[in-house]
C-alpha positions in Angstrom: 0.0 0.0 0.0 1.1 3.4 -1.0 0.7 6.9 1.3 1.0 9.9 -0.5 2.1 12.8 1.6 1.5 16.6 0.6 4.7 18.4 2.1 4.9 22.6 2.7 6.8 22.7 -0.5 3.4 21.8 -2.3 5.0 18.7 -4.0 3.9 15.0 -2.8 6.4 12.2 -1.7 4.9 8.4 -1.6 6.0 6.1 0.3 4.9 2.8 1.7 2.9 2.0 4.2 4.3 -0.2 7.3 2.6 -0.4 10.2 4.8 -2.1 11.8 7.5 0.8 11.4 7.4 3.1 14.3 9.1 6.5 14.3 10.1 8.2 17.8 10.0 11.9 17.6 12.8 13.8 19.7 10.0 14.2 22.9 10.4 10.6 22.9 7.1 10.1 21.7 5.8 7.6 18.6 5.1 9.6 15.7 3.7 8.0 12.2 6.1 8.1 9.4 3.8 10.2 7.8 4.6 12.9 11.2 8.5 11.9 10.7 8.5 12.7 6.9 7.0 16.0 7.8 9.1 16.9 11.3 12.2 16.0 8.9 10.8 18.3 5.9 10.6 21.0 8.8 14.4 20.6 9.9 16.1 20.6 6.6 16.0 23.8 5.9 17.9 24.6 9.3 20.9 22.3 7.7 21.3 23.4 3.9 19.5 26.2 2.4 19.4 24.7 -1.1 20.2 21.3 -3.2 23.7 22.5 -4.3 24.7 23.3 -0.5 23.6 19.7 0.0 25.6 18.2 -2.4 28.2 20.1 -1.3 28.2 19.2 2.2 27.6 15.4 1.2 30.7 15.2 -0.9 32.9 15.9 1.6 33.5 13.2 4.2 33.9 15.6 7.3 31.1 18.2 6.2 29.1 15.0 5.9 29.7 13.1 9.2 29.1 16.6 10.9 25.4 16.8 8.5 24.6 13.1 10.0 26.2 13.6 13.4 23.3 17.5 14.0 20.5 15.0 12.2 21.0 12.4 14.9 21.2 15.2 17.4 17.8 16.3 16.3 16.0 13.2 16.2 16.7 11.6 13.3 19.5 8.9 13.4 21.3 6.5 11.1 18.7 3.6 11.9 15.3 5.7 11.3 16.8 7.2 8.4 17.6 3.8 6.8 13.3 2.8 7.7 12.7 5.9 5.7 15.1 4.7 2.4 12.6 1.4 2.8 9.7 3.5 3.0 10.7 5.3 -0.3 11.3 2.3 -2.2 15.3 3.1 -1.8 17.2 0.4 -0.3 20.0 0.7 -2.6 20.1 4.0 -2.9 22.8 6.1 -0.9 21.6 8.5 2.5 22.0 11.1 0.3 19.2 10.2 -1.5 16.8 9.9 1.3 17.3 14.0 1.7 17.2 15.1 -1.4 13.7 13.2 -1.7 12.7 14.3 1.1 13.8 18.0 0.8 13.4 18.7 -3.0 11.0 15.5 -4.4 14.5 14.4 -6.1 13.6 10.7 -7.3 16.5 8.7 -5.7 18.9 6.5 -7.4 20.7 3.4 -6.4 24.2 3.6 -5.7 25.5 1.5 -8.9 23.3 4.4 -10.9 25.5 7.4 -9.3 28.5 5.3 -9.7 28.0 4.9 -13.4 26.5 7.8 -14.1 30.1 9.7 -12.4 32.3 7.1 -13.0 34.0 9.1 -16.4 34.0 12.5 -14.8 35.5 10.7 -11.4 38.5 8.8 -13.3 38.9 11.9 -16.2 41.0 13.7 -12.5 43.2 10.4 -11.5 46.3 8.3 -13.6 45.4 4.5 -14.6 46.7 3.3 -10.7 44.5 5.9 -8.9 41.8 5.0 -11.5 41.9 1.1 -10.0 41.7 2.1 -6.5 38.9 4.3 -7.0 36.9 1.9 -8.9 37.6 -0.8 -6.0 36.7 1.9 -3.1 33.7 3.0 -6.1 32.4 -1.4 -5.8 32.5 -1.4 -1.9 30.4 1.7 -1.7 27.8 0.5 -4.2 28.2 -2.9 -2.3 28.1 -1.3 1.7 26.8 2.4 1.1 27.9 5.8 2.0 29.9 4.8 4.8 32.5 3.1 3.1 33.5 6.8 1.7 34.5 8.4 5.8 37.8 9.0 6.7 38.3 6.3 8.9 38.0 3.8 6.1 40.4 4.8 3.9 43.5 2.6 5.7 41.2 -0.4 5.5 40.6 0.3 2.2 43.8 0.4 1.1 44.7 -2.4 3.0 41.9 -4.6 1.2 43.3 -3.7 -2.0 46.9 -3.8 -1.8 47.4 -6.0 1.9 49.7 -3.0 3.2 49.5 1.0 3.3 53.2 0.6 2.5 52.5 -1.5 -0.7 49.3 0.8 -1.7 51.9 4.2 -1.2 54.7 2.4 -3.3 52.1 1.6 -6.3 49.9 4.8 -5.8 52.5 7.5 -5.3 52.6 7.9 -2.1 49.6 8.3 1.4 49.2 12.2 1.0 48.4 11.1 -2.8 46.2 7.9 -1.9 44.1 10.5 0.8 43.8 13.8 -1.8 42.6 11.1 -4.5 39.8 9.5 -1.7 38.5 12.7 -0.6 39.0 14.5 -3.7 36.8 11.9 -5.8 33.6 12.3 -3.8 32.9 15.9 -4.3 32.1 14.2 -8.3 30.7 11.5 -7.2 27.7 13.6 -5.5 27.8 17.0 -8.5 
């Protein structure tokens, strides 16, 4: 069963009904999704002003983490969020998607659609080696989602790919190179 909801911007989102999917609003108190659709719509606007600003904060791993770090502080954490991507029909599509739907009725696309959809203007920056790693770090975020792209990954990553940082520096050019390339590539991956 389908819900359509009529948001302040005048445009409708559908999602799915699930009753058994139970929202808790930041009183503490159940809300609907229908209410947590709405109460999100509400906040958004405090956090970017625009879709560009949006993009731009979500293509930077630290602007990003801060972005998901405020939403949990208001209410509206990692695991609610993901209930929402299943309420929109959007399991493979990244967080991202989630507030662009939810802020600017943007239809949301899975993660191997952004990847292929970037993947020329990603590489067209990066040598043949960089180019390998970023399509490796490119399959485990399609595979495991946007958190695969923070900070804190990028040593497992590299370790994954090439068993030591020592042996991904020697191939790559070097860490400072290996880390410019990883943060350096998102800002594309979300334009």
């Amino acid at each position: 069963t389908r819900v359509i909801i009529k948001l302040a911007d005048g445009k409708e989102r559908t999602i799915r009904h699930m009753a058994a999917t139970t929202f808790w609003g930041p009183d503490g108190k159940p809300m609907s999704a229908k209410e947590f659709i709405e109460h999100l719509f509400g906040t958004l606007p405090e956090l970017f002003k625009d879709e560009d600003e949006l993009r731009t904060l979500w293509g930077q791993p630290d602007t990003r983490k801060i972005l998901l770090e405020t939403l949990e502080e208001r209410g509206f954490g990692g695991e609610q969020l993901h209930d929402i991507r299943r309420l929109i029909d959007a399991e493979k599509s990244d967080l991202f998607d989630v507030l662009a739907y939810i802020s600017y009725a943007l239809a949301p696309m899975t993660r191997q659609e952004r990847v292929d959809s970037r993947r020329d203007q990603i590489f067209s920056h990066y040598d043949d080696k960089l180019q390998t790693f970023l399509d490796f770090v490119l399959g485990q975020y399609v595979k495991e989602g946007v958190s695969e792209l923070d900070q804190g990954k990028l040593t497992g990553l590299v370790k994954a790919k090439y068993y030591t940082v020592e042996d991904g520096a020697a191939d790559l050019g070097g860490v400072e190179k290996i880390r410019e390339a990883f943060l350096g590539f998102q800002q594309y991956l979300y334009e």
